[in-house]
C-alpha positions as CSV (number, residue, x, y, z in Angstrom):
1,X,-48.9,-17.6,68.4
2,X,-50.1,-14.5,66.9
3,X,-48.4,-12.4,64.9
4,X,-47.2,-9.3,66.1
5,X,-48.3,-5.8,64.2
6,X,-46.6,-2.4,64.3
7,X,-49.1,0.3,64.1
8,X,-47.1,3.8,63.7
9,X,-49.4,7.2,63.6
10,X,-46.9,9.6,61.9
11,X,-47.2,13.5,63.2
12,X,-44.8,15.7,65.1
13,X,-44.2,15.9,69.2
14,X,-44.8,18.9,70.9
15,X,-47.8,21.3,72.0
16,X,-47.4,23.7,69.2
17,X,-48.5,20.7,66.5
18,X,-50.4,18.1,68.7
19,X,-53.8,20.0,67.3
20,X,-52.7,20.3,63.7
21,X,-53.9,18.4,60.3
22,X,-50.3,16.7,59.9
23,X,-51.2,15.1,63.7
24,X,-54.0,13.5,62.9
25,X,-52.4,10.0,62.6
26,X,-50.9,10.5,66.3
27,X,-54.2,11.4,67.4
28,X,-55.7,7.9,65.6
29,X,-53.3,6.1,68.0
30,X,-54.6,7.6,70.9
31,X,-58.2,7.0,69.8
32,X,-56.9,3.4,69.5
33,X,-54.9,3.4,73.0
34,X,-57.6,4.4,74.3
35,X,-59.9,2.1,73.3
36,X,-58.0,-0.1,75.0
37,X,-57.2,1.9,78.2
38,X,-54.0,1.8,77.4
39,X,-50.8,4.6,78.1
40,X,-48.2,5.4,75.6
41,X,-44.6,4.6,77.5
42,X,-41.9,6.3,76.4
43,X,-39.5,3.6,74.0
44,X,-35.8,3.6,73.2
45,X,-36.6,3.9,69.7
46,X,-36.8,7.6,70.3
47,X,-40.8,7.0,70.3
48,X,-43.7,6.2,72.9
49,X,-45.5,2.6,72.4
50,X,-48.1,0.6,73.9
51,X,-48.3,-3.2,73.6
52,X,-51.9,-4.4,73.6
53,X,-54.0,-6.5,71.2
54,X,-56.4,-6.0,68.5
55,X,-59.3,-7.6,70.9
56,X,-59.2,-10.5,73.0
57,X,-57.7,-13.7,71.4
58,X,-56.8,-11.9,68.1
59,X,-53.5,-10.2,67.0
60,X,-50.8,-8.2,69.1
61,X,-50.7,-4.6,68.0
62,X,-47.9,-2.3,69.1
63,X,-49.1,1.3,68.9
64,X,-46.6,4.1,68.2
65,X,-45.9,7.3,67.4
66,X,-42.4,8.6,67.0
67,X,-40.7,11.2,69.4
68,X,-39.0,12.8,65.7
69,X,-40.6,15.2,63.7
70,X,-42.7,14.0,60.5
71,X,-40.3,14.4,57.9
72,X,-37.4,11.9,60.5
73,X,-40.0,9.0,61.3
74,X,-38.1,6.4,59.6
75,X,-35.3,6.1,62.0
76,X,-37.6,5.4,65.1
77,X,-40.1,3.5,62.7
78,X,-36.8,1.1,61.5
79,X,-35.9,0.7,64.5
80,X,-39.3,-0.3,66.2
81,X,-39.7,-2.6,63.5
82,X,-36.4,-4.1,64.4
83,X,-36.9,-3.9,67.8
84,X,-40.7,-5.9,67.6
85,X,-39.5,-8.0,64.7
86,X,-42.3,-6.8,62.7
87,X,-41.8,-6.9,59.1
88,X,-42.9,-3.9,56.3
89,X,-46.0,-5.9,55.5
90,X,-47.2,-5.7,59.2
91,X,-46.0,-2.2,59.9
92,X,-49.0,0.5,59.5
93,X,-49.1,3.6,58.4
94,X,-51.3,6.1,59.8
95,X,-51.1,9.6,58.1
96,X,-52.6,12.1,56.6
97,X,-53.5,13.1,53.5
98,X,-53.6,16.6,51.1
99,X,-54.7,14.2,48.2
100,X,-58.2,13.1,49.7
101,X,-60.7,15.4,50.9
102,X,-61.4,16.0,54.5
103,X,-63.4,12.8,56.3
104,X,-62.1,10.2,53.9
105,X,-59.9,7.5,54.7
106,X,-58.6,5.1,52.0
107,X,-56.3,2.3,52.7
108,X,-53.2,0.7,50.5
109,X,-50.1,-1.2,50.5
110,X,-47.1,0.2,48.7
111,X,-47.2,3.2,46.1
112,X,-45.6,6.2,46.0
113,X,-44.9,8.4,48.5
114,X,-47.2,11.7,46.7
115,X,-44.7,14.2,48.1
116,X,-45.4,13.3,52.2
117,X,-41.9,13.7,53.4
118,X,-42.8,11.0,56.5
119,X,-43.8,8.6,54.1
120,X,-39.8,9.2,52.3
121,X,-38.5,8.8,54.6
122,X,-39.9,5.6,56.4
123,X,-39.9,3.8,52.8
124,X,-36.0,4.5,52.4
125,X,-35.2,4.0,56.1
126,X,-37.4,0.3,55.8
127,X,-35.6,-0.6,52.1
128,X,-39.3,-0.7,51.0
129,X,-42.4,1.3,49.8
130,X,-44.3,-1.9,50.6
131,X,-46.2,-1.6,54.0
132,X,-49.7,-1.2,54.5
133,X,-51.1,3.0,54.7
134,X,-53.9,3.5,56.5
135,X,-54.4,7.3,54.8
136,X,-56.8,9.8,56.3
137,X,-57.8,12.7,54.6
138,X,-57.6,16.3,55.1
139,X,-58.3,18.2,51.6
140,X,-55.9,20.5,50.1
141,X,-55.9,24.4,51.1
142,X,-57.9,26.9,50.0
143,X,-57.0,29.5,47.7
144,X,-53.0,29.9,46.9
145,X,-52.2,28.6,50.7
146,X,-48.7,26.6,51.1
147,X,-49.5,23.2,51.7
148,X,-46.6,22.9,53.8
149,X,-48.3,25.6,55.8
150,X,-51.8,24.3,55.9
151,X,-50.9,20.9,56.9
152,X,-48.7,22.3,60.3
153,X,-52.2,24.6,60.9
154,X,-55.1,23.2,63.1
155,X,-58.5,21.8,62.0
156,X,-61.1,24.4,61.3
157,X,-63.7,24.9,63.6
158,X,-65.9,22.8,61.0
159,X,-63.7,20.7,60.5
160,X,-63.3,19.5,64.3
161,X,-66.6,19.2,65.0
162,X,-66.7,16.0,62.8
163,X,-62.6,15.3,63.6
164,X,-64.0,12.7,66.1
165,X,-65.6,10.6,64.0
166,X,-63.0,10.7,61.7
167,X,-60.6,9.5,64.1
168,X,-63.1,6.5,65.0
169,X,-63.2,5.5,61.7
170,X,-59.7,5.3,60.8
171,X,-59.2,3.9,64.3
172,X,-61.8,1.4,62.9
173,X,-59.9,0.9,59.4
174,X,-56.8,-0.1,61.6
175,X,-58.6,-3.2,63.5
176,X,-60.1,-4.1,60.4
177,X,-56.9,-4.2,58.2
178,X,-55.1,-6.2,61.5
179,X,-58.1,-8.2,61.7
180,X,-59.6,-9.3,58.3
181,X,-56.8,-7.8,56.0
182,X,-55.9,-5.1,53.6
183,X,-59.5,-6.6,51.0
184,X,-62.1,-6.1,53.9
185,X,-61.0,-2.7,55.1
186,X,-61.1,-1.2,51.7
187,X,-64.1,-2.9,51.0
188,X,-66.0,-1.3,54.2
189,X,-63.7,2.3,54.2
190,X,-64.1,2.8,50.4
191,X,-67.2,2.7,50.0
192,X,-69.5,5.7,49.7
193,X,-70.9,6.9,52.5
194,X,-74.2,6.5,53.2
């Protein structure tokens, strides 16, 4: 049987930040829903899920995003993982970036956290830095702007004309890393583009 994976786009509920830069990894896991036609249901791990598959025959994906705000995700993430029996090595990380410029998406297992307080907090509420990141970027602010501030503000006008594609390809980077592995994502996300 297939090996179940837990793929978790961090962000915060609500209205007021479903359009902002620290959202983007909820919004890869509706580009990923649907792709699928699938509906996010609401979960008892204080999160809404959908159980589908990576494509027809291949791996069972559980797409999630918590109901908690960014810097709480590893209480519904633990406990999704608990819940699926899913261990760190199969539970993805979607999330945004301040370190990578806007439209790049680089993926890792493990590391440090680089001051993203979702990413903390899911690495002490799992026991581990060790689980796959599937990290999209979205450039640090202009001038002397907070990033704290910048990443709770919405995408630029610019910026969202090519958010799309940026979605699809970290949506992309996800089936990849479930499908082929961590070596074959990187190898197609990293390199330049053409």
């Amino acid at each position: 049987m297939a090996q179940t994976w837990l793929v978790i786009g961090l962000g915060n509920p609500g209205a007021r930040y479903e359009n902002t830069r620290h959202n983007v990894g909820q919004m890869v896991i509706a580009e990923l829903a649907a792709r699928r036609s699938e509906t996010l249901r609401v979960h008892k791990a204080h999160a809404r899920v959908a159980e589908t598959w990576v494509r027809p025959g291949g791996a069972k994906i559980v797409l999630a995003t918590p109901n908690s705000f960014m810097n709480v995700s590893g209480g519904p993430v633990s406990q999704l993982a608990r819940f699926y029996d899913v261990p760190p090595e199969r539970t993805v990380l979607v999330h945004d970036d301040l370190d990578l410029p806007f439209d790049t998406i680089k993926l890792k297992t493990g590391g440090g956290h680089g001051g993203h307080n979702g990413i903390r907090d899911v690495a002490k509420a799992l026991g581990t830095p060790d689980f796959p990141r599937v990290r999209v970027g979205i450039g640090r602010p202009p001038g002397r702007q907070d990033p704290a501030d910048w990443v709770l503000d919405p995408f630029s006008s610019a910026e969202r004309t090519e958010l799309p594609l940026l979605v699809a390809d970290a949506a992309d980077a996800v089936e990849l890393l479930v499908d082929e592995g961590l070596l074959a994502a990187q190898q197609k996300h990293h390199a330049p583009k053409a």
